[in-house]
N, C-alpha and C positions, 0 to 999 in steps of 0.2 A: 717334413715334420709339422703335424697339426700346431693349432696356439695353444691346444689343452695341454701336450705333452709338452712345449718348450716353457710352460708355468711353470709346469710339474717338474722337469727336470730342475729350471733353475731353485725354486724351493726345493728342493734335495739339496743341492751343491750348497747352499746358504745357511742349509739348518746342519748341514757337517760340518762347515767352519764353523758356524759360532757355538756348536756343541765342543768341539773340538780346539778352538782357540783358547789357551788361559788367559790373556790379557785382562779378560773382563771378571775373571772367575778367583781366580788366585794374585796374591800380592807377590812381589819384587820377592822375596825370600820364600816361596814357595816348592815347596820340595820334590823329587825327579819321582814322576810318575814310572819309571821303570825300577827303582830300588826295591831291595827285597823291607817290606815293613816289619815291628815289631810284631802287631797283632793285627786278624783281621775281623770286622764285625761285618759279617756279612746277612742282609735282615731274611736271606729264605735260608740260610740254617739254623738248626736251634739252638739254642746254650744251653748244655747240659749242667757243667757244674756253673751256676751263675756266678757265685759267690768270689770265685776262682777268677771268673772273665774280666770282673769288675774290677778286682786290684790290680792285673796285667792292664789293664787300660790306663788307667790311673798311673803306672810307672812305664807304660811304652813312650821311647822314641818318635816312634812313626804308629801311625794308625793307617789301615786301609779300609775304607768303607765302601760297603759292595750293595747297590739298590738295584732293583729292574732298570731306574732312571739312570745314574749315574755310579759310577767308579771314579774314587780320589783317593789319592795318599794323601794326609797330612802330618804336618809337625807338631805332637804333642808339645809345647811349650809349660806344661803345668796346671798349678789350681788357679782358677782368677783370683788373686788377690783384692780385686775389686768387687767383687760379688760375695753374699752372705745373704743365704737363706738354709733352715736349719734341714739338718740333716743329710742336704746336699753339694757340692762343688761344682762349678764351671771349669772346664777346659777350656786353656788359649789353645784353639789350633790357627795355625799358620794361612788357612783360609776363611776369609772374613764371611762367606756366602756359606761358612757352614757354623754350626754352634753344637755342642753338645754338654750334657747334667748328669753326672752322676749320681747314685742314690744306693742303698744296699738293696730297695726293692726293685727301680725300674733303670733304665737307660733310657732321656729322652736326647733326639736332635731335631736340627732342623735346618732347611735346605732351601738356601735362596738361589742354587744355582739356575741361567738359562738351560735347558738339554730342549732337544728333540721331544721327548716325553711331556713337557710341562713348562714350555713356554708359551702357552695359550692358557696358559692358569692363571688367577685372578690372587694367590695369597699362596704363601709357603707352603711346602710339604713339613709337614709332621709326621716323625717316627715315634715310636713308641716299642722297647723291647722288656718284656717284663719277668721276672723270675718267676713269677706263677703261669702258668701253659693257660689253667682252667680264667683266671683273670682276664686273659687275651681273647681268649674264644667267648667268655661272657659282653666282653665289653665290643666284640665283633657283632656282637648280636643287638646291643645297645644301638650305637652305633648308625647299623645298618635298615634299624626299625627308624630310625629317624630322617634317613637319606630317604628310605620310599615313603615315609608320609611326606614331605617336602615336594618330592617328584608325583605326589597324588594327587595335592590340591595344590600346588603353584605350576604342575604343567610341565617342570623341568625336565630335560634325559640329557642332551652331551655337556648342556652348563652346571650339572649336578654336583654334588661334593661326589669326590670318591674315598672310595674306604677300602681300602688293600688290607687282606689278611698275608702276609708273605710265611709266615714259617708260624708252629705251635708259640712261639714267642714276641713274635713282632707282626707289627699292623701301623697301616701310615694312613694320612689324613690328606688329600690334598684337592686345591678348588671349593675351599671353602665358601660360604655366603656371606653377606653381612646383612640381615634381618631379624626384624625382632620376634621371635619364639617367644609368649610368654608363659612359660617355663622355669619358674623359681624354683621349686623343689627336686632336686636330682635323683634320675633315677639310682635303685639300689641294688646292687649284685651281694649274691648270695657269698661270693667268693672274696669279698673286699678283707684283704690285709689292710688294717687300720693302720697310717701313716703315724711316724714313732716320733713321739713329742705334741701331737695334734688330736688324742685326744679325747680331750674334753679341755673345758673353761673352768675352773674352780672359783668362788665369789672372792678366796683369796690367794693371791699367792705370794711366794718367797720373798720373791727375789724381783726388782722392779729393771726396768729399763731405765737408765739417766743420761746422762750426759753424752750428749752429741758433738762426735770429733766434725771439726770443721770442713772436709774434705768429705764428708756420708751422708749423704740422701739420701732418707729412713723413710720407709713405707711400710704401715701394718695395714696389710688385708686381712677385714674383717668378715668369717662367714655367716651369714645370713642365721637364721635357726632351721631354717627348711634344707640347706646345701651343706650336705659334709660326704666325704670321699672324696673321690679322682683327683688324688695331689698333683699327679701327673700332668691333668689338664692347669692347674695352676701353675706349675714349671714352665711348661713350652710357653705361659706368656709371660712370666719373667724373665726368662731367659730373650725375649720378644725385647722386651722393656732395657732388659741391660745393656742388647743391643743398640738400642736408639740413643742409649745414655751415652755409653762409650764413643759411638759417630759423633758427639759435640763434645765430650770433654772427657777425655779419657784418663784423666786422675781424679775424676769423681768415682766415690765406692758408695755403691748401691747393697743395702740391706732390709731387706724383705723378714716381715715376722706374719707367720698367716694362725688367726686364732680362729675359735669357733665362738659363738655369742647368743644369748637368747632374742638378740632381735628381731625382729619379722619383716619383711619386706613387705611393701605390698605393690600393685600393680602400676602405679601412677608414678613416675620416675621424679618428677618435681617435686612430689610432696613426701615419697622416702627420699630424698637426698635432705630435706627441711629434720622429717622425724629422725633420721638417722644423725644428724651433726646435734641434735640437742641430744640423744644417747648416748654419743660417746662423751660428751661435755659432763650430762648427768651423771656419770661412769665416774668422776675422779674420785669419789671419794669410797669406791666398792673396794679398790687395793688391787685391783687388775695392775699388769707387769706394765702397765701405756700409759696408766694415771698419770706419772710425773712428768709424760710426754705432749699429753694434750694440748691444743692451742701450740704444739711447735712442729711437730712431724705431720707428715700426710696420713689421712686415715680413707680407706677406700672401703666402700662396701662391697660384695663381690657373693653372685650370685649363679645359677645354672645357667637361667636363659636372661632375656632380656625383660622390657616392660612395654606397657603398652603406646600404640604411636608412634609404630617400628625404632623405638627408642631402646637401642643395646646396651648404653651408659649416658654418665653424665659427670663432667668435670667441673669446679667454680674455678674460671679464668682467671689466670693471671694470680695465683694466688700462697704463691709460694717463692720462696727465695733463699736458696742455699747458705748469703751467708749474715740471716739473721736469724735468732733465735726465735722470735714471734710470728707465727704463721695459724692466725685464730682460724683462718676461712680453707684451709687446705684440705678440703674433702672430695668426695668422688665416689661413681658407682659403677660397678663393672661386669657384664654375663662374662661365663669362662666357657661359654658352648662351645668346642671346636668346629663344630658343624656351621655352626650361625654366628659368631661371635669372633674372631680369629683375631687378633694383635687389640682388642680392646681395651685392655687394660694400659697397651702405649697409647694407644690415642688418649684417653683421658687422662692419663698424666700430663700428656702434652699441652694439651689444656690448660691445666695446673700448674703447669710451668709458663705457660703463656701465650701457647700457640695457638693462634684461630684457624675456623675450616679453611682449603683451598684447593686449586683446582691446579696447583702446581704439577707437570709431569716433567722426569726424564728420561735419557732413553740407554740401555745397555746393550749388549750385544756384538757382535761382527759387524763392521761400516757397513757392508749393503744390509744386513738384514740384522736391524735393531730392533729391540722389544723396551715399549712404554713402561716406564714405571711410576707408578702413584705414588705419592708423598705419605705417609699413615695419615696424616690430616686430612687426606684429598674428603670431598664433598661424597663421593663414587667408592668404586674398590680399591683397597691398597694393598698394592701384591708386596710391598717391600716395608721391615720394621723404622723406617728414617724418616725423619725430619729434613727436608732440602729443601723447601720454600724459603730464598733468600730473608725476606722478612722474620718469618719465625726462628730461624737460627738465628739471626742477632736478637729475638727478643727471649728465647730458650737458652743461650751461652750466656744472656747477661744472667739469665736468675740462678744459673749453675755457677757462676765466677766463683772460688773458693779466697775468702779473704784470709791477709796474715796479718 
C-alpha cells in the first residue's frame, strides 16, 4: 500500500469517528438518535403549509433535522426565556452545536457541528427556510451574484462562501469570509414581505422602553437609512450573540430591539461610530421608544456591508457593565453581510463587554483528528460564536455579574 493511499485511508477512518462520535457534538442529556421524532425539517423538502410547520415545531418533543451535512435528533426543551427579540423565539434544543428562531415568516438555524462536509470551514453554516418559495429563489440569486464577484476579483474557488439552494424553501450559507465589502446599502428583492413591527420609524411614538430588570442585557440595533429588509440575516447573528452570552453566563437575558433610522452611514468606520453616538444622544428628545434608554443600554449601528480599511465593525472597549445603570459610551457598528461579515455583531459586543483581539485557539473533535477553533475575538477567522480566551472570560463574566 502506497503512502498516498495509507493518508487517505487514515483520513477516512478519522473523519467517520469524529463525524460519528457525540462526545464533542451533543451534551450528557442528549437524545437517542434512533427514536421515532416528533417532527422532521428536513431542508431538501419543501413546506407546504408553513404556517402549520411552524406551530408543530414550537410544540414538538423531539425535532429531527435532516441537511446534506448532517442528521440529529434533538430535544425541544422550549422558548428561551432568556432571549427577546420581537416577533420571534428561540429554541432550547438539547444540543449546544445547534440553535434555531422561530418567526411566522422564516425558520433560521445554525450549525456548529464538526461532519465530514464542513470541517474545513472557517464559520457556521446558516439555514434559512422561508415561507415564500419566490423570496428563496430571489435571495439565491442575491446571494450567489455576490459569491462570484468575490471569486472574480479576489481569485477565490474552494475557500469560497458556498451558497446551497437545497429545496423551493431553504438555502444555507457556509465558509463565510470576514472582509470588508463596502456595501452599505442592501440589496432590494422585489419579493420582500416586510418584517411585522419593523416597519418604519415614526418621529414619535407610544409607548417608551424604561426600566431595565437587572438580569437583561438590552441591545437596540439601529438600521442605518440605506439598510432595511433581510431580518433573517439579522436573526442568524443574534441568535450568534445569544449564543456567546449564555457560554459565560447563562442567567443573563438578552433583548434585542432592531429599528429603522434616518441616519446615514458613511464610509469611514471611525468617524460614523463618532456621528452615530452624538445621533442617538441628539435623539432623546424626538420621543423615539430608546430616548429614556440612552447613555444606559447598548446602541449598535448595523449596516449591509462593512466600511472602508477592511473594517466590518467597530466596538468602544470595555464599555459596558450589566449591573449599572450608567453606560454613556456603549456604542458599536456592525455589517450583517452573511457572505462577508458572519458573527459580527458578537464580536463587537465582545468588545463592549471588554474583550480585546486574540489569537487564542482550541481544539474539538475525535483525539486523533481534532479541528482548530478560533475564539470570535481571534485576530484571523472565527469558526465558533465563543469567547474562550482565558483573559477575556474573566474580564466579559465580571461586566455580565448580575447584582442583587
Amino acid at each position: 500500500m502506497n503512502k498516498r493511499i495509507i493518508v487517505n485511508f487514515l483520513l477516512g477512518v478519522v473523519l467517520v469517528s469524529s463525524c460519528t462520535n457525540e462526545q464533542f457534538t451533543d451534551p450528557p442529556s442528549m437524545v437517542s438518535q434512533t427514536e421515532t421524532p416528533d417532527i422532521v425539517l428536513n431542508v431538501n423538502e419543501a413546506v407546504e403549509d408553513f404556517d402549520s410547520f411552524v406551530s408543530k415545531l414550537r410544540s414538538a418533543g423531539t425535532i429531527k433535522l435532516v441537511t446534506p451535512d448532517f442528521t440529529r435528533i434533538v430535544r425541544n426543551n422550549g422558548a428561551d426565556s432568556c432571549f427577546q427579540a420581537e416577533g420571534s423565539e428561540r429554541l432550547l434544543l438539547s444540543n449546544d452545536s445547534i440553535s434555531m428562531i422561530l418567526t411566522d415568516q422564516y425558520i433560521v438555524f445554525t450549525s456548529d457541528l464538526i461532519t465530514e462536509q464542513n470541517y474545513k470551514a472557517t464559520t457556521t453554516q446558516y439555514y434559512l427556510v422561508h415561507k415564500s418559495k419566490e423570496y428563496v429563489a430571489e435571495y439565491n440569486k442575491i446571494l450567489t451574484s455576490e459569491v462570484n464577484q468575490l471569486v472574480k476579483t479576489r481569485g477565490l474557488d474552494e475557500d469560497s462562501p458556498k451558497v446551497v439552494l437545497h429545496s423551493n424553501n431553504a438555502i444555507s450559507i457556509n465558509q463565510a469570509l470576514h472582509l470588508s465589502e463596502t456595501i452599505l446599502e442592501q440589496p432590494q428583492m422585489k419579493n420582500e414581505v416586510p418584517f411585522s413591527g419593523l416597519s418604519g420609524m415614526p418621529e414619535t411614538r407610544s409607548s417608551r422602553i424604561g426600566h431595565r430588570p437587572k438580569d437583561v442585557l438590552r441591545i437596540w440595533l439601529i438600521r442605518h437609512k440605506g439598510y432595511s429588509g433581510f431580518q433573517h440575516e439579522v436573526t442568524w447573528q443574534q441568535n450568534d450573540t445569544r449564543a456567546m452570552i449564555k457560554d459565560l453566563n447563562p442567567n443573563v437575558k438578552v433583548e434585542f430591539y432592531t429599528r429603522y433610522s434616518n441616519f446615514t452611514a458613511g464610509s469611514d468606520a471611525s468617524k460614523t461610530l463618532d456621528e452615530f453616538r452624538k445621533w442617538v444622544k441628539d435623539s432623546k428628545s424626538k420621543g423615539y421608544d430608546w430616548s429614556d434608554r440612552i447613555d444606559k443600554d447598548i446602541f449598535i449601528l448595523i449596516s449591509y456591508g462593512g466600511y472602508n480599511e477592511n473594517i466590518v465593525g467597530l466596538g468602544a472597549l470595555d464599555t459596558y457593565k450589566l449591573d449599572r445603570e450608567s453606560n454613556p459610551r456603549a456604542f458599536g457598528l456592525s455589517a450583517m453581510n452573511p457572505i462577508t461579515a458572519p458573527k459580527t455583531l458578537a464580536h463587537e459586543l465582545g468588545h463592549i463587554l471588554g474583550a480585546v483581539h486574540t489569537d487564542y485557539t482550541w481544539w474539538e473533535g475525535w483525539w486523533i483528528f481534532q479541528i482548530p477553533q478560533y475564539d470570535v475575538m481571534s485576530y484571523r477567522e472565527f469558526r465558533r460564536n465563543l469567547i474562550r480566551d482565558p483573559n477575556n472570560v474573566r474580564i466579559v463574566r465580571n461586566n455580565l455579574k448580575i447584582s442583587h
